[in-house]
N, C-alpha and C positions, 0 to 999 in steps of 0.2 A: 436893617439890623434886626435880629433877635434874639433871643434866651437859646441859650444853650446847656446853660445847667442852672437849677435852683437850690439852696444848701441850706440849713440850718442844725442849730441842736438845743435841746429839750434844754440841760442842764451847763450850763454855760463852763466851758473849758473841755467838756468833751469833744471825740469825735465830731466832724462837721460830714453831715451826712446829705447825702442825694437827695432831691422829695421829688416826687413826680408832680407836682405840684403847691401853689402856696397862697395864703387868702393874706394882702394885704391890707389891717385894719388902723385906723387914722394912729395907733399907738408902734406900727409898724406890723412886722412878719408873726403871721398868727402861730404860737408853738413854739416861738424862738425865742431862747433864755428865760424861758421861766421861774428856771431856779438855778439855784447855784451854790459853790458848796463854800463851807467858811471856816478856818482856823482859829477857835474859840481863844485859842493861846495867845496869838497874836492880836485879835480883834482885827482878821482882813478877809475878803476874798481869796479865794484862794488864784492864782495866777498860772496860766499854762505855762508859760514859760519858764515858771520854778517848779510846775509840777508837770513836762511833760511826758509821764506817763500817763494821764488824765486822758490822751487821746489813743488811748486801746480799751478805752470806755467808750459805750454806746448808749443812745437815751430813745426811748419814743411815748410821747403824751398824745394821746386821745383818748376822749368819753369821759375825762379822769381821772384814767388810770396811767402811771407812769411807770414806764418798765426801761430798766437798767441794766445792759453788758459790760461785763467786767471778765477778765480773763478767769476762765473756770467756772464763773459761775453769772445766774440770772437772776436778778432779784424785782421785783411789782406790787403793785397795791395801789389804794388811793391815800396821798400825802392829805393826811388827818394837820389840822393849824394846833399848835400847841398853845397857843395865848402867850408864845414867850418871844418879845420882841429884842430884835439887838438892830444897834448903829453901830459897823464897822467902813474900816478903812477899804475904800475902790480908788484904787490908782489916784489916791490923794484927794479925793474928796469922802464925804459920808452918806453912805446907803443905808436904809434904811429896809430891814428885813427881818421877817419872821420863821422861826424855826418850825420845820414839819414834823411829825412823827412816822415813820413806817423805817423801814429795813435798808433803807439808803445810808445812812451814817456809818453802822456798823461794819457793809459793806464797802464800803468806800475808805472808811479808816483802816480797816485789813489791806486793801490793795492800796493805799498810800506808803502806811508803815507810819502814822502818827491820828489822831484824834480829829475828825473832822464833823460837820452836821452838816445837813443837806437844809437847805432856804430859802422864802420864796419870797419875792420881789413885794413891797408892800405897793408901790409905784410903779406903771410901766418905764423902763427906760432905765432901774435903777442902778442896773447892773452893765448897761448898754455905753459903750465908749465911742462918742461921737451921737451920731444920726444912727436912726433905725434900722436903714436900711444899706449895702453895699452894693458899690458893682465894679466888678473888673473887668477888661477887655481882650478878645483873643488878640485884637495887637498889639497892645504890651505887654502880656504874656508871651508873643512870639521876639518881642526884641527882647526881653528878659532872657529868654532861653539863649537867643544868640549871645549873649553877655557872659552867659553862665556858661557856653556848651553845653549843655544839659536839657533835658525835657523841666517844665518846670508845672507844676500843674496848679487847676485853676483852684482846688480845695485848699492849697496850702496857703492862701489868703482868705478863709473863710468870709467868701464873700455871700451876702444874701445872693446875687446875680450875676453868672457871667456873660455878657453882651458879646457875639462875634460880629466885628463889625469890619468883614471883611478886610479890601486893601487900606482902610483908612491909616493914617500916620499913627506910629505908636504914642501912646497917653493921651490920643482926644478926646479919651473923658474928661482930661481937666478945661476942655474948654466949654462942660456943661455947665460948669457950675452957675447958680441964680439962672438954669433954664430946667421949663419942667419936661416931662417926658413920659408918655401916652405907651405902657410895659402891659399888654394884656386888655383886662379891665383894669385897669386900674393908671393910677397918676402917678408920680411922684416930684420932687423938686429937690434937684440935687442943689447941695452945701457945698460941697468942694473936695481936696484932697486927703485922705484917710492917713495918720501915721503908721509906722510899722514898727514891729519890734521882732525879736530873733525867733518867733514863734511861726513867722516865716520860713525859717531854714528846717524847720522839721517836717518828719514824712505826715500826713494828715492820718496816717493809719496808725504807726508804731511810735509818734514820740519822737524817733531817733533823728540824728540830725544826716539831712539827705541832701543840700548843697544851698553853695553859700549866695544865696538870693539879696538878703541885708546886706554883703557886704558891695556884691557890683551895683543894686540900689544907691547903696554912699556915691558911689561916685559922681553918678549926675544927675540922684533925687532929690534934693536937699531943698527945705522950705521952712524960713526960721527956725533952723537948727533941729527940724527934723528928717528924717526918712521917709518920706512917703509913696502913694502907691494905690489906683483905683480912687472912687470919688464916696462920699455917701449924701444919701439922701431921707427925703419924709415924705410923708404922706400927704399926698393932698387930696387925694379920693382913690376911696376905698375900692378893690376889687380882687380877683383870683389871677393870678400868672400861671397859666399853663406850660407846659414843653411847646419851643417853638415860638412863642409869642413875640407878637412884633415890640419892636422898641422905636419910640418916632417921635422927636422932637414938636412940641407944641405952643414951643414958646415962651418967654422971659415974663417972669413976677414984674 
């Protein structure tokens, strides 16, 4: 088995973008969701799936500087901390984040069409639903696709990792779960099954809704009344995932 694509995004709900590489640190994917943007009205994260046009945005952080695509226009700087803290609503529980200053807000409230701030995780994790890290399979990608008739691709589950794991039976990820797994340098230990929501059914480029994944999901994914889909995991030692890097079982916690 190996990596065949590695994905992440700077500012969480954007675009999920290709890396040609990725340093995993015990808090998980170094660069991934750092910030994220928040509806001061509400007092919530803001949500791809109520907002998705959020993925015809683009993010890239290093050295400090973080630079943002937005249709028409390019906005960058280094996110200055305001000292102004807020506790808002994440998928029902409370996160805990600090508002940045730079040209993100402004930007991003124009191409919303309502009032948003950009924010950054006071916590790793704060913003992160489930485990750190993701993976999905090119075999259940390819029964997926047979289900759907349709090409189904592997961004549209913004997975940290997609693992092609040749003829194997589709979803034997879920039989990783409680075993770790030797991905590069690096470890990790997978949790188990990831839910999903209709944020699946959209193109990872435009937003638009590109086929209906979540719904032949329902049919025979179901796990306490969820939809689920790919496994996640954590860190258990730290290293870099390359292109190509192997994925190899090393054994049960």
């Amino acid at each position: 088995m190996h990596v065949t694509r590695i994905g992440l995004t700077p500012v969480k709900g954007g675009r999920h973008a290709d890396q040609a590489s990725v340093d995993l640190a015990p808090d998980g994917p170094v660069g991934d969701r750092v910030f994220c943007l928040v509806d001061p009205a509400r007092d919530r994260v803001l949500r791809t799936v109520e907002n998705p046009s959020l993925l015809r945005t683009s993010a890239t952080w290093a050295d400090g500087v973080l630079r943002t695509t937005l249709p028409g226009r390019t906005v960058e700087g280094v996110p200055a901390p305001t000292g102004r803290t807020l506790k808002v609503d994440y998928w029902g529980r409370v996160a805990a984040l600090e508002v940045v200053e730079g040209p993100w807000a402004e930007a991003y409230s124009e191409h919303l069409g309502y009032d948003v701030v950009l924010a950054r995780a006071t916590h790793p994790g704060e913003v992160v639903y489930g485990a750190s890290v993701t993976l999905v399979t090119t075999s259940s990608l390819a029964e997926l696709a047979a289900r759907t008739g349709g090409a189904v691709d592997a961004a549209q589950f913004r997975a940290t990792l997609t693992v092609d794991t040749g003829d194997a039976a589709a979803h034997v990820e879920d039989s990783w779960a409680g075993e770790r797994l030797r991905i590069g340098d690096a470890e990790v230990e997978v949790r188990g099954v990831v839910p999903r929501c209709a944020v699946v059914d959209l193109d990872p480029d435009t937003g638009e809704r590109r086929s209906p994944v979540l719904k032949a999901l329902g049919v025979y994914r179901h796990l306490h009344g969820e939809v689920v889909f790919g496994v996640d995991a954590v860190v258990t030692q730290p290293g870099r995932v390359g292109p190509g890097a192997s994925v190899d079982p090393v054994g049960r916690s």
